[in-house]
C-alpha positions as protocol buffer text, in pm:
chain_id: "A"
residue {
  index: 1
  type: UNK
  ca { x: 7447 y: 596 z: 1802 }
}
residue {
  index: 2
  type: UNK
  ca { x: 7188 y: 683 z: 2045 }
}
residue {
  index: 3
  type: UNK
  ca { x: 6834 y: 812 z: 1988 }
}
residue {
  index: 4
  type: UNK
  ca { x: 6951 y: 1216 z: 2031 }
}
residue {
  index: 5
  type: UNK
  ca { x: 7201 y: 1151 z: 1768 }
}
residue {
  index: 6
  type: UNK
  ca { x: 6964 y: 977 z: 1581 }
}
residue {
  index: 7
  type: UNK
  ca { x: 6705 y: 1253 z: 1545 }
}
residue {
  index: 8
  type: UNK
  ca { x: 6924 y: 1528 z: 1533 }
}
residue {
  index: 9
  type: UNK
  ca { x: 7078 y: 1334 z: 1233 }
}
residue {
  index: 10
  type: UNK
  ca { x: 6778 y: 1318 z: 1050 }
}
residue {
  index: 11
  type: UNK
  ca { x: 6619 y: 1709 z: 1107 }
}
residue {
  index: 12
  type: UNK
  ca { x: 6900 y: 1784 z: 957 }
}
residue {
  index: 13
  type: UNK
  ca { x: 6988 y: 1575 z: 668 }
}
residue {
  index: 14
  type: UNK
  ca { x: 6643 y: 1528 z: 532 }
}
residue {
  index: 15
  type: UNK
  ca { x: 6336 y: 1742 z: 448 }
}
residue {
  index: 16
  type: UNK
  ca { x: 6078 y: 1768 z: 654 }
}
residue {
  index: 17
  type: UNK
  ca { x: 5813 y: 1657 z: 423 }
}
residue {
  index: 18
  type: UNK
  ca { x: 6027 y: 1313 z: 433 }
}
residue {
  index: 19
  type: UNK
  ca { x: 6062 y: 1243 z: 807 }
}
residue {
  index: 20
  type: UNK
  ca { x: 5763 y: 997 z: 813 }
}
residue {
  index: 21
  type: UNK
  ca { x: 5581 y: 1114 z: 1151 }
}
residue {
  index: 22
  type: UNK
  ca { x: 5640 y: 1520 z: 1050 }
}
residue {
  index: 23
  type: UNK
  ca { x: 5279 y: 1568 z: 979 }
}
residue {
  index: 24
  type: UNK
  ca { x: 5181 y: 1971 z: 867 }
}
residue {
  index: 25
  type: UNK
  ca { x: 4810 y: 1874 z: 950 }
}
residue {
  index: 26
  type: UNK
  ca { x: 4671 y: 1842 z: 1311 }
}
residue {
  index: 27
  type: UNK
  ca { x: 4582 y: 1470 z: 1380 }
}
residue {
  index: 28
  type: UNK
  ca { x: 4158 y: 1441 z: 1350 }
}
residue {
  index: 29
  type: UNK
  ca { x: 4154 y: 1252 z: 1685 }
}
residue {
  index: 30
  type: UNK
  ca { x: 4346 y: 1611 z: 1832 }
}
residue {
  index: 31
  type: UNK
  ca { x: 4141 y: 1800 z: 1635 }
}
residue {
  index: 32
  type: UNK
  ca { x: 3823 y: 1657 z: 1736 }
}
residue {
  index: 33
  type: UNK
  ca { x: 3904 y: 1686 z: 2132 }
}
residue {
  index: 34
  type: UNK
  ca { x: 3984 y: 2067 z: 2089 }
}
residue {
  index: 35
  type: UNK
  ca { x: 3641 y: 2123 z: 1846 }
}
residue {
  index: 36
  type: UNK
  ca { x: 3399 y: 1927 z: 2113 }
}
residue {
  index: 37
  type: UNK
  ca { x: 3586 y: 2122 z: 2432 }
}
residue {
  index: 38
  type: UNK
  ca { x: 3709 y: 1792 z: 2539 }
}
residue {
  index: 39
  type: UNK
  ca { x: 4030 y: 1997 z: 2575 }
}
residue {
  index: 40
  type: UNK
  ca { x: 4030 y: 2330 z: 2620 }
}
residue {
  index: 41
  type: UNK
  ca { x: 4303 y: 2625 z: 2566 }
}
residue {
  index: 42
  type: UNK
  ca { x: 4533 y: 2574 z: 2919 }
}
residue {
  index: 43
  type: UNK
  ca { x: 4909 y: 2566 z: 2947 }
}
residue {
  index: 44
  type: UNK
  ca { x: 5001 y: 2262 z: 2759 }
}
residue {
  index: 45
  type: UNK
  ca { x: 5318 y: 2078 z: 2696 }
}
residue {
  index: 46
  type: UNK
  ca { x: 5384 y: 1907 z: 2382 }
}
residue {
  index: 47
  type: UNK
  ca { x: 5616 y: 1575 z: 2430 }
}
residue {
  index: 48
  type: UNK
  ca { x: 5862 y: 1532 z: 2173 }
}
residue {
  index: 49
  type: UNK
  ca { x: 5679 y: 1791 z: 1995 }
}
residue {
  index: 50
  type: UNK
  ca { x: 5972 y: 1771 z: 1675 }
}
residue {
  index: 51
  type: UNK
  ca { x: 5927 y: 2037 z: 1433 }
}
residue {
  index: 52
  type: UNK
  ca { x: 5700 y: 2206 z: 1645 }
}
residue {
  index: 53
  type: UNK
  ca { x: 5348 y: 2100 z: 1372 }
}
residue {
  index: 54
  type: UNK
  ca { x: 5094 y: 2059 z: 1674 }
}
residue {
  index: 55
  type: UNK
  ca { x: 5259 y: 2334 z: 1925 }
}
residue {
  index: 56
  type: UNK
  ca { x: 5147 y: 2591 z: 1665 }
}
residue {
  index: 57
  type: UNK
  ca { x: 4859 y: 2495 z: 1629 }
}
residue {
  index: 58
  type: UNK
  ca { x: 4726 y: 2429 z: 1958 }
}
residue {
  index: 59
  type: UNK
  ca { x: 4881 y: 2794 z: 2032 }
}
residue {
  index: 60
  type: UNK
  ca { x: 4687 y: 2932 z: 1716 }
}
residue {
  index: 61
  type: UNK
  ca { x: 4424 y: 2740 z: 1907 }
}
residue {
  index: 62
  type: UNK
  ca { x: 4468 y: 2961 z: 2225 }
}
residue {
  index: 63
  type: UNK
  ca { x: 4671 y: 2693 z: 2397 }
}
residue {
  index: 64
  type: UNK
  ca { x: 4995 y: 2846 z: 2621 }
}
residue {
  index: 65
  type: UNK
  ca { x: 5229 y: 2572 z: 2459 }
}
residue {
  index: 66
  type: UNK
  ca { x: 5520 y: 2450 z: 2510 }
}
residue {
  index: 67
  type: UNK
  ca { x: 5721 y: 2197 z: 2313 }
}
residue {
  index: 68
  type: UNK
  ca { x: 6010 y: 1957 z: 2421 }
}
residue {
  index: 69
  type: UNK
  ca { x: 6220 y: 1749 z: 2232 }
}
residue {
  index: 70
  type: UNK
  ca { x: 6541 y: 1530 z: 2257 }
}
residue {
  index: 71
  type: UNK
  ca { x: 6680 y: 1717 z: 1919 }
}
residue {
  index: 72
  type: UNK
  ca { x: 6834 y: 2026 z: 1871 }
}
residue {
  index: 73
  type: UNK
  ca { x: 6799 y: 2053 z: 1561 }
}
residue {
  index: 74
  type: UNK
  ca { x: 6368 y: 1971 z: 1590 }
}
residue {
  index: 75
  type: UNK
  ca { x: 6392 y: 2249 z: 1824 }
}
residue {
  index: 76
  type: UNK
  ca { x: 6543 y: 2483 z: 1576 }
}
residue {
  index: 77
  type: UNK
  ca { x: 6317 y: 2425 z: 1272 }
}
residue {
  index: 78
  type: UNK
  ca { x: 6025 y: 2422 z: 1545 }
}
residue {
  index: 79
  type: UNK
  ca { x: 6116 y: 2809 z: 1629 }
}
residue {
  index: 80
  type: UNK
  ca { x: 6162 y: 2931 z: 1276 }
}
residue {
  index: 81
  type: UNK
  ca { x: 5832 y: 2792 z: 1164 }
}
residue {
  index: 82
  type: UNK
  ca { x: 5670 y: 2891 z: 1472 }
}
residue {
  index: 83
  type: UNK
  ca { x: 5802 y: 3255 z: 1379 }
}
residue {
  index: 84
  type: UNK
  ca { x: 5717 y: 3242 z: 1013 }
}
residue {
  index: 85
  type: UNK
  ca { x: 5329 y: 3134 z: 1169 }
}
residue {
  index: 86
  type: UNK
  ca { x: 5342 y: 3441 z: 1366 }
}
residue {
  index: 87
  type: UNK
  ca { x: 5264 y: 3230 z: 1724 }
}
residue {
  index: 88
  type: UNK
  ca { x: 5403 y: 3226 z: 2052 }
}
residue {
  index: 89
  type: UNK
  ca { x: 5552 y: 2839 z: 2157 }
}
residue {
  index: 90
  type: UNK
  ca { x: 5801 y: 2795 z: 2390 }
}
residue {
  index: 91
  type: UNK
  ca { x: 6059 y: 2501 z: 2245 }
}
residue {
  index: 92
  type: UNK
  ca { x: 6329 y: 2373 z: 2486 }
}
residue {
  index: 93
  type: UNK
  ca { x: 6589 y: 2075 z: 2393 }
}
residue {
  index: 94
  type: UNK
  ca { x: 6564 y: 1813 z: 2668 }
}
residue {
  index: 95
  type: UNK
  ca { x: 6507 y: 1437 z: 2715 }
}
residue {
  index: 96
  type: UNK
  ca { x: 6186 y: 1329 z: 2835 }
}
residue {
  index: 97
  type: UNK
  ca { x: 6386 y: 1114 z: 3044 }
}
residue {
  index: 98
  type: UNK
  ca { x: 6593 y: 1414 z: 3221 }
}
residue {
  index: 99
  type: UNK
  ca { x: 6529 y: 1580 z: 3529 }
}
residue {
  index: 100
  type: UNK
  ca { x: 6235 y: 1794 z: 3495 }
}
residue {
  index: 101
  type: UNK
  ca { x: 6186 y: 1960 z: 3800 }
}
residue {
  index: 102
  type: UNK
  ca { x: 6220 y: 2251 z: 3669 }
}
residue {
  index: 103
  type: UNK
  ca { x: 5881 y: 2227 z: 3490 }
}
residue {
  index: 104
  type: UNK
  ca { x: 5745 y: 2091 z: 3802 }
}
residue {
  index: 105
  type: UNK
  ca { x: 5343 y: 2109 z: 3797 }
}
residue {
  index: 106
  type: UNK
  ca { x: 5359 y: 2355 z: 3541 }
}
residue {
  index: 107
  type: UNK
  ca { x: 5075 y: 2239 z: 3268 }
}
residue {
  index: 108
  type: UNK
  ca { x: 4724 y: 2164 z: 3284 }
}
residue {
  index: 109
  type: UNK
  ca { x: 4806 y: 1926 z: 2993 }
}
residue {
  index: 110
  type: UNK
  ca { x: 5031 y: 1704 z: 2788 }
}
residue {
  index: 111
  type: UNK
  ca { x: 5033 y: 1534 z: 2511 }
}
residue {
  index: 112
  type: UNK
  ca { x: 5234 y: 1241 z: 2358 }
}
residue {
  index: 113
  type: UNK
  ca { x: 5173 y: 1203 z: 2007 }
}
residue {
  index: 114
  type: UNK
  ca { x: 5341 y: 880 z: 1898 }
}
residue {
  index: 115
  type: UNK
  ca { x: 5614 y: 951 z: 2116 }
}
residue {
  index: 116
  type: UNK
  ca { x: 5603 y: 626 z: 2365 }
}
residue {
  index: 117
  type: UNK
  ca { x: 5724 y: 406 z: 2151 }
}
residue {
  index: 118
  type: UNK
  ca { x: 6030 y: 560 z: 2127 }
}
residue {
  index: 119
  type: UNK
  ca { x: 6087 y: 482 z: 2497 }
}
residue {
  index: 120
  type: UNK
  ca { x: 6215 y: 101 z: 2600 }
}
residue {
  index: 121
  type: UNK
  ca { x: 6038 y: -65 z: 2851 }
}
residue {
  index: 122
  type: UNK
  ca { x: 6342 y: -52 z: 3115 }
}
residue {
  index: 123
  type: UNK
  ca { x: 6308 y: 399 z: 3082 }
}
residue {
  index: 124
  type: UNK
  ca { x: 5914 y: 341 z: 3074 }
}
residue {
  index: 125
  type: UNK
  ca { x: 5869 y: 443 z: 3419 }
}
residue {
  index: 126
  type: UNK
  ca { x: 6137 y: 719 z: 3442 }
}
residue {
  index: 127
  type: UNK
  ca { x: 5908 y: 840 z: 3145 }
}
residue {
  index: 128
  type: UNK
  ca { x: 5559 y: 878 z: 3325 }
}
residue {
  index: 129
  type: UNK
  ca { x: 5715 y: 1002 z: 3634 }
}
residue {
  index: 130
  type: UNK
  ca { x: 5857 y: 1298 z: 3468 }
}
residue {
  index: 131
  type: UNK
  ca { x: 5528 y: 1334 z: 3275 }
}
residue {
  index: 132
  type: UNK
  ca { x: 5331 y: 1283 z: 3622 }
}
residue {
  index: 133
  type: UNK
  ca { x: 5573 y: 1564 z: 3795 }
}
residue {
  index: 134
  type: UNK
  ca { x: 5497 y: 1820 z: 3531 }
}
residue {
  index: 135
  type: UNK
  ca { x: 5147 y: 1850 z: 3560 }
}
residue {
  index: 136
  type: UNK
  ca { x: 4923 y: 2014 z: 3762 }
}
residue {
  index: 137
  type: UNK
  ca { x: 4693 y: 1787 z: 4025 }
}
residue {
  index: 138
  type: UNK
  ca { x: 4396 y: 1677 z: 3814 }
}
residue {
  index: 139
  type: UNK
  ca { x: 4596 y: 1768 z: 3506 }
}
residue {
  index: 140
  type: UNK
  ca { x: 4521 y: 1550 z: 3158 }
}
residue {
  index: 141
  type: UNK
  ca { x: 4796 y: 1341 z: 2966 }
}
residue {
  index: 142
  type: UNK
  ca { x: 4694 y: 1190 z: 2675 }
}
residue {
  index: 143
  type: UNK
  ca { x: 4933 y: 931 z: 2498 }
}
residue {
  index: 144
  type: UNK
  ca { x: 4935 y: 774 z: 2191 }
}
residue {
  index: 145
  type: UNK
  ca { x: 5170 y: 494 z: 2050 }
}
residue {
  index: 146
  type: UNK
  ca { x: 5194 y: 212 z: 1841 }
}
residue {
  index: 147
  type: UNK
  ca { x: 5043 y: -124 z: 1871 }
}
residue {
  index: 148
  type: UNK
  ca { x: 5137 y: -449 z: 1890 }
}
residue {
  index: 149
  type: UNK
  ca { x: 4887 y: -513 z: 1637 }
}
residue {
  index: 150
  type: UNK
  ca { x: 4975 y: -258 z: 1389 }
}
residue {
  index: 151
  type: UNK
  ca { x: 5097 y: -420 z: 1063 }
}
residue {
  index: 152
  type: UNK
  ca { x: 5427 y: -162 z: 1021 }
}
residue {
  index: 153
  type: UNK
  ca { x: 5795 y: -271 z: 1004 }
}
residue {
  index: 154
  type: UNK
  ca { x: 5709 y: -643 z: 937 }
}
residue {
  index: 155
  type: UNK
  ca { x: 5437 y: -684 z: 1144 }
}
residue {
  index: 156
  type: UNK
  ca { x: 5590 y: -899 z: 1426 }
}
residue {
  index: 157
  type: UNK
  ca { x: 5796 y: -872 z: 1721 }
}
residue {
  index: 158
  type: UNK
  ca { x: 5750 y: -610 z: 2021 }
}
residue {
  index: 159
  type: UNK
  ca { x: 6096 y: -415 z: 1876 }
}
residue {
  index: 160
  type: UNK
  ca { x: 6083 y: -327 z: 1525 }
}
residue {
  index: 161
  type: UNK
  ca { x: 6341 y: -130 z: 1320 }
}
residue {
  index: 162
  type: UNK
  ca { x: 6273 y: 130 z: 1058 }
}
residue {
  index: 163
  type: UNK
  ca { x: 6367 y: 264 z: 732 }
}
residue {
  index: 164
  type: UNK
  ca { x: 6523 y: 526 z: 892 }
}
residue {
  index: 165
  type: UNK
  ca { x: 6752 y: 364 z: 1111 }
}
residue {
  index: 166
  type: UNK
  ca { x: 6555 y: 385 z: 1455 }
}
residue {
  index: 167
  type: UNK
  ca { x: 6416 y: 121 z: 1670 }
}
residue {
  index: 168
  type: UNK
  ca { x: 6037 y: 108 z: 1840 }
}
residue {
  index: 169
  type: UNK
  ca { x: 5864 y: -62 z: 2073 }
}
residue {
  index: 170
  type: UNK
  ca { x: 5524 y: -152 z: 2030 }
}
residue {
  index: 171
  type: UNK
  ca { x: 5268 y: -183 z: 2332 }
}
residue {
  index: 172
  type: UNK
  ca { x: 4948 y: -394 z: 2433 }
}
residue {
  index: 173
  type: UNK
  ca { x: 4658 y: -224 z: 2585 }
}
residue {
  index: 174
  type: UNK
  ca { x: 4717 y: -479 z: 2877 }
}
residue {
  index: 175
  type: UNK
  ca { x: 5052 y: -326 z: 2905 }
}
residue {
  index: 176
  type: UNK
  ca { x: 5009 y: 17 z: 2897 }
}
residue {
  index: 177
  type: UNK
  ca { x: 4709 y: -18 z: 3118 }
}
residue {
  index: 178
  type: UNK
  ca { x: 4981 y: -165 z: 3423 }
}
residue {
  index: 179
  type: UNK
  ca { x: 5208 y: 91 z: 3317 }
}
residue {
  index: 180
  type: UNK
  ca { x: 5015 y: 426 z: 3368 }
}
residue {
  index: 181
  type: UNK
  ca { x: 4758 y: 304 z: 3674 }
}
residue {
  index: 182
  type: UNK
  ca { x: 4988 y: 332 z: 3937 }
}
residue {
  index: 183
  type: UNK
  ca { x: 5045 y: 717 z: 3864 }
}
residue {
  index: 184
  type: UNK
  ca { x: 4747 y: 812 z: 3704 }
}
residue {
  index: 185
  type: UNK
  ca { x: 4400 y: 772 z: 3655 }
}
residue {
  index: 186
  type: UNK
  ca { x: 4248 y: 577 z: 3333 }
}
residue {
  index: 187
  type: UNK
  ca { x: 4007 y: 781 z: 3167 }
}
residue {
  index: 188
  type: UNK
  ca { x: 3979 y: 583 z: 2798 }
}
residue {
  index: 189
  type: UNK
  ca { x: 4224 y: 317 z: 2667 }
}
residue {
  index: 190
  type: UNK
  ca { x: 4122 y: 146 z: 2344 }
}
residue {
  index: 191
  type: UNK
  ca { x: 4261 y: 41 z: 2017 }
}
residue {
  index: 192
  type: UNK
  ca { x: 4212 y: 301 z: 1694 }
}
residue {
  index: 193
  type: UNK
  ca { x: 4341 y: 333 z: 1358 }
}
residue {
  index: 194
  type: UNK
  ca { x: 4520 y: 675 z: 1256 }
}
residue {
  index: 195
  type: UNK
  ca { x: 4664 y: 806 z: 971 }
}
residue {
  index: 196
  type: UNK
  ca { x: 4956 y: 815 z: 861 }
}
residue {
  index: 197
  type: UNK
  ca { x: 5242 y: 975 z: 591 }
}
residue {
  index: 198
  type: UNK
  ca { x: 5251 y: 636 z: 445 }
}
residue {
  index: 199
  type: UNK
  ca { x: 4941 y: 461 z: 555 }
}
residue {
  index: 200
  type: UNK
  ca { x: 4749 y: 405 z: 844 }
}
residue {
  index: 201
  type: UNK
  ca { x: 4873 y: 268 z: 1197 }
}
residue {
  index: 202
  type: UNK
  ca { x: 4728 y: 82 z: 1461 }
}
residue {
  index: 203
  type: UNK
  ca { x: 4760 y: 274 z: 1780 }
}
residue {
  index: 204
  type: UNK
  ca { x: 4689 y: 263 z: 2142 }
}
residue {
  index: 205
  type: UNK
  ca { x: 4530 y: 627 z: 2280 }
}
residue {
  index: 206
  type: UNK
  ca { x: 4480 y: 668 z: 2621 }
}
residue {
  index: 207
  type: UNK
  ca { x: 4345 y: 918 z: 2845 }
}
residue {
  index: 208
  type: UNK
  ca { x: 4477 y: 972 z: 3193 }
}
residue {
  index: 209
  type: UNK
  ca { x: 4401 y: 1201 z: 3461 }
}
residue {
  index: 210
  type: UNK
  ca { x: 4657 y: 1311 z: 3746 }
}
């Protein structure tokens, strides 16, 4: 089964309130950046954006948003709740991993919010090509992903499998640092603890510029 099957297997057999990264609540560290104007309302693009949480509320934010995701079905419950909220999101079904030319240098942001570690190493640079080719020159991408050092899923190994069936891969700073400077420019890369549904995660956010 691969990872489109995967996600479109869980939006729709479970509840939202138990798909472990379906968060109703901005992230602080998001939240923070649009409070102090470190981001500002801009056409933004929301990678693998799921039920759509943090489209609407970046676009009840002011943000022009718009939200892709591998699953159909994410991108369904993303546009009824986006409805019921009474905001404007545009929600497309795609792989990040697909030709995006379409959306070529289209958004002044994007934003990967524990999305990377879904993506192997060998589709790694596919991935920040197509994020590279749909923004704007000087554009901002901000990632954030698992670390190596976080304690979930056992605790050990680069690939770890979940609860839920699906695999991840989790990154050094070191890694992620080769990974991104050829495209972009390295604002911030450090090491922070988030929260989580279950607990909190080690994580690796980085800011990059294009």
């Amino acid at each position: 089964m691969d990872i489109r099957e995967q996600m479109d297997n869980i939006y729709r057999d479970l509840p939202l309130d138990s798909v472990p990264w379906n968060m109703t609540e901005p992230p602080p560290l998001l939240v923070e950046a649009v409070e102090t104007g470190k981001i500002e309302p801009c056409e933004v693009v929301d990678l693998g954006c799921g039920a759509g949480n943090y489209s609407i509320w970046l676009a009840q934010k002011g943000f022009h948003v718009t939200g892709l995701d591998i699953s159909v079905e994410a991108i369904a419950k993303a546009r009824a709740l986006a409805s019921e909220a009474g905001v404007c999101c545009r929600f497309e079904a795609v792989s990040l991993l697909d030709d995006l030319s379409r959306h070529a240098s289209s958004f002044d942001l994007a934003i990967d919010w524990e999305v990377l570690h879904h993506v192997f190493p060998a589709d790694r640079e596919c991935f920040v090509r197509n994020v590279h080719s749909i923004l704007k020159p000087g554009g901002t991408y901000f990632s954030l992903s698992f670390s190596e050092d976080d304690p979930a899923f056992g605790g050990e190994g680069k690939f770890r499998d979940t609860p839920l069936g699906t695999k991840l891969y989790f990154s050094s700073e070191e890694e992620l640092r080769k990974l991104f400077s050829p495209s972009f420019e390295i604002l911030d890369l450090r090491t922070i603890e988030i929260p989580g549904k279950y607990g909190p995660h080690t994580a690796n956010a980085v800011w990059l510029k294009r």
